[in-house]
N, C-alpha and C positions, 0 to 999 in steps of 0.2 A: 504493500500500500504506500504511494506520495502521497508526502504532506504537499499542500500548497497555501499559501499565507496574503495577507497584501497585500501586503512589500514585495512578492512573486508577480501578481499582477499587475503590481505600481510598474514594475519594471518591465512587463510585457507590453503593455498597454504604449509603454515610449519608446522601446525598441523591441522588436521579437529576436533580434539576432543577440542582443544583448541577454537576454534572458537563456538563450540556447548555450551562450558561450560561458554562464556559470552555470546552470542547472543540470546539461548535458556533457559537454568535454568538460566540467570541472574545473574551468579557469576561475579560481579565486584569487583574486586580490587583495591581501589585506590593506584596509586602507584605516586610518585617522587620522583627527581635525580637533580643534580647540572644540567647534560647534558637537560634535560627538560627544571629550570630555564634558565639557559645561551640562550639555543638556541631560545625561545618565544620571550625574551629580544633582543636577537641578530637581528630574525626578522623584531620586529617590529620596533626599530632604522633605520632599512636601507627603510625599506617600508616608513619612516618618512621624512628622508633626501631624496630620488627620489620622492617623490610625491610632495614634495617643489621645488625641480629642477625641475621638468617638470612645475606644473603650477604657479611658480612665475618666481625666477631667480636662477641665481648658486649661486652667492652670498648671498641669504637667505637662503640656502641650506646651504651656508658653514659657517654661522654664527650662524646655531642653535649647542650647546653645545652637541655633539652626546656622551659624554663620561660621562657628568653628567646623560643624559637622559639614557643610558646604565644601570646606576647604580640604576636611580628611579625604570626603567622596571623589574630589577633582584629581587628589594627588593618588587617592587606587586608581583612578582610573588610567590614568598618565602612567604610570607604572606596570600596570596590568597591557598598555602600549607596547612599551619597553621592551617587556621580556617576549615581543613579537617581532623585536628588530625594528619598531616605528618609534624611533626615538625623533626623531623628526616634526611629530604631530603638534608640539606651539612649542613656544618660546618664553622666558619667565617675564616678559613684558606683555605679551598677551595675556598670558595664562593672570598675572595680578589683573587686567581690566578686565578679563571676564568674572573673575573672582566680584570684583568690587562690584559688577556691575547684577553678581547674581544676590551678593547683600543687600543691594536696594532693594529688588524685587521680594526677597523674602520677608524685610521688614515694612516693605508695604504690607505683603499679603497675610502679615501676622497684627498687623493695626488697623484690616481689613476683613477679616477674617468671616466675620457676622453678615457681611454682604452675599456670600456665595455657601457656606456652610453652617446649619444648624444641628442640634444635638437634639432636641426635645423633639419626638414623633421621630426620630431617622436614625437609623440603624445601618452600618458601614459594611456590605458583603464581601469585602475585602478589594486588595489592589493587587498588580498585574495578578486578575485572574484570569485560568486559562480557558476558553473559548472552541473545544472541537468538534467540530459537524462531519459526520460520513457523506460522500458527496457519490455522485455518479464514478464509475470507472475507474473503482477500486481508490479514491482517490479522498484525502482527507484535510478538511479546512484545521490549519491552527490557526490561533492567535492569541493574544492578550490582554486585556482589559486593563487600564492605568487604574480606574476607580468604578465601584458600582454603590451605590448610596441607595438605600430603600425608604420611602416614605410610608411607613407605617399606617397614619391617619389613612392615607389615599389609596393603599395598597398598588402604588409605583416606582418605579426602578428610575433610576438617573445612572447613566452611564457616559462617565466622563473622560475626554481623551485629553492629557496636556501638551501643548507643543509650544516650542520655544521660538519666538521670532523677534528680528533685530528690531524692528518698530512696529509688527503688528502686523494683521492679515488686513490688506486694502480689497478692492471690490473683486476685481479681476482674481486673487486668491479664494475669495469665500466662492467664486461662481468657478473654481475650475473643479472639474467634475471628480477630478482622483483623490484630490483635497477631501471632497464633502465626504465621497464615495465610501469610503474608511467607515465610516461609524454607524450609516446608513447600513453598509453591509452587518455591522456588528451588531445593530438592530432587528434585521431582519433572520439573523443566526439565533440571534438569544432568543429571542421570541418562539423560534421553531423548537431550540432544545428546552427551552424551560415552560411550555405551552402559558406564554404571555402573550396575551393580549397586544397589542401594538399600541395600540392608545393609551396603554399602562408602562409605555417605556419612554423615556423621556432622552437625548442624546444630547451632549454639547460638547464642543472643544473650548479649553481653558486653554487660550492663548497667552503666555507670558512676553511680556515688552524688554525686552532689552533697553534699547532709549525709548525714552519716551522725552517731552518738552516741557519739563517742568517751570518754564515760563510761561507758560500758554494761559489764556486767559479762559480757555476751555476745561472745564473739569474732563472731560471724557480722554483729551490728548494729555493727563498726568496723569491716567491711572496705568497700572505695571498690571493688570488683567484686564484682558477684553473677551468674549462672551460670544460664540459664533453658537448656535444651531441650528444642524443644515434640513433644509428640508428633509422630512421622512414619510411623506401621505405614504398609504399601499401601495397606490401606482408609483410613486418614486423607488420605494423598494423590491417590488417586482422587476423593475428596469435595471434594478444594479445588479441584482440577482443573476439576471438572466445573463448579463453579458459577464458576470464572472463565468457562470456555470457555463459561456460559451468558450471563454480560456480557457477552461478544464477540460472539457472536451476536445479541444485543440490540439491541447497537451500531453493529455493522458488516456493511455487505453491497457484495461487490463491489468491495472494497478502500477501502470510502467511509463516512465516520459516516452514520447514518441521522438525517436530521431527525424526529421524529415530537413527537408528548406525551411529557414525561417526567417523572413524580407529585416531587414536592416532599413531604418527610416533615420540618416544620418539627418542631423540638424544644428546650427547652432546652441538652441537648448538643449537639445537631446544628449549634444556630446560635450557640452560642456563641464559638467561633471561623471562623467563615462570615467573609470577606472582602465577602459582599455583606448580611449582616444588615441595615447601616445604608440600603444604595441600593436603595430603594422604587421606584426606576425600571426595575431591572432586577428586584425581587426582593422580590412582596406579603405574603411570606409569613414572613417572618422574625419569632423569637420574642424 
């Protein structure tokens, strides 16, 4: 049985040949980037501080050290690089401005707190849970849930995705379709495995800001979270559905990738973060 994820599709979806040349011949690249360390780091801080406010108090939430711990997380993570040979991935000038600039956001998001997270009626199903569906042709969805939050009173789920951006998701992000697609898909999974309701699951991505303008005369451009949730009607999630479940079919027959042709759609987006842009040997096509 293949697993397939969707970060498998994110990557199909913009190249197919790219998806052929890790999935199939096996070309992995190990790659990382400050934005990799910061954001694990950034993760699992906040995953640390809710799961201490939901099952103890707020108070021991607001007295674990989130800015030290910030700093331990960056430096396993960096090091956890290291022993891969990517000693390369930042530099200690970076590495302090993204430090400094993940303490501002934490200490927004902890003198913020009560905006986005309550305790009373909500009960914390836990974080990165794991997400697996049996699919057609032999073939099996994973994934994982950053946060699931249950409202009690309403008997509804909130299923939350964090992601880390340097000033925030503008229009042309919230409306690109692999963006929303993500959690739309995770809605339309969960629902199937844990027979909920659709109307009873609620999706949003917690966008964290890197800069933000704290001059601005706008409250909305100085806050360090912004609040996306992407469309989900049934007809929305039937559509995402189905053009996953058409990658999988694409992909997979018999429990087994299929080798075949797979069209290479070089681009300047496309390849400009491509892992194999530069490697001509595996990859003639790069822009």
């Amino acid at each position: 049985m293949k697993h397939v994820s969707y970060s498998q599709y994110n990557v199909f979806t913009s190249c197919p040949f790219h998806w052929k040349l890790v999935y199939i011949d096996g070309n992995r690249i190990p790659s990382a980037s400050i934005h990799l360390i910061f954001g694990s780091a950034l993760h699992r801080v906040l995953q640390e501080y809710l799961d201490t406010f939901y099952k103890k108090t707020s108070g021991d939430a607001d007295s674990l050290d989130i800015n030290s711990m910030l700093l331990t997380y960056m430096l396993d993570e960096l090091e956890s690089y290291k022993k891969h040979g990517l000693e390369d991935a930042t530099n200690p000038g970076e590495l302090k401005e993204y430090y400094m600039d993940g303490v501002k956001i934490l200490n927004w998001f902890k003198k913020h707190r009560g905006d986005y997270f309550n305790k009373k009626g909500y009960e914390l199903l836990g974080y990165e849970l794991p997400l697996d569906v049996n699919l057609p042709n032999g073939a099996k969805f994973v994934g994982k849930l950053d946060m699931v939050i249950k409202d009690k009173t309403r008997k509804k789920v909130r299923i939350i995705d964090f992601k880390k951006s340097y000033r925030g998701w503008n229009d042309n992000a919230k409306k690109d379709p692999v963006k929303r697609g993500q959690l739309q898909l995770y809605k339309a999974f969960w629902s199937e495995v844990n027979n909920v309701s659709l109307e009873n699951i609620d999706v949003e991505f917690m966008i964290l800001k890197q800069k933000v303008n704290e001059a601005s005369e706008y409250p909305s451009a100085r806050r360090r979270v912004q609040i996306f949730e992407p469309p989900s009607s049934e007809i929305t999630l039937k559509k995402i559905k189905k053009q996953f479940l058409e990658f999988v079919n694409c992909v997979i027959k018999d429990g087994e990738y299929v080798d075949q042709e797979y069209k290479a759609t070089p681009s300047v987006d496309n390849c400009k973060w491509c892992p194999f842009r530069d490697r001509k040997d595996v990859c003639a096509y790069g822009e």
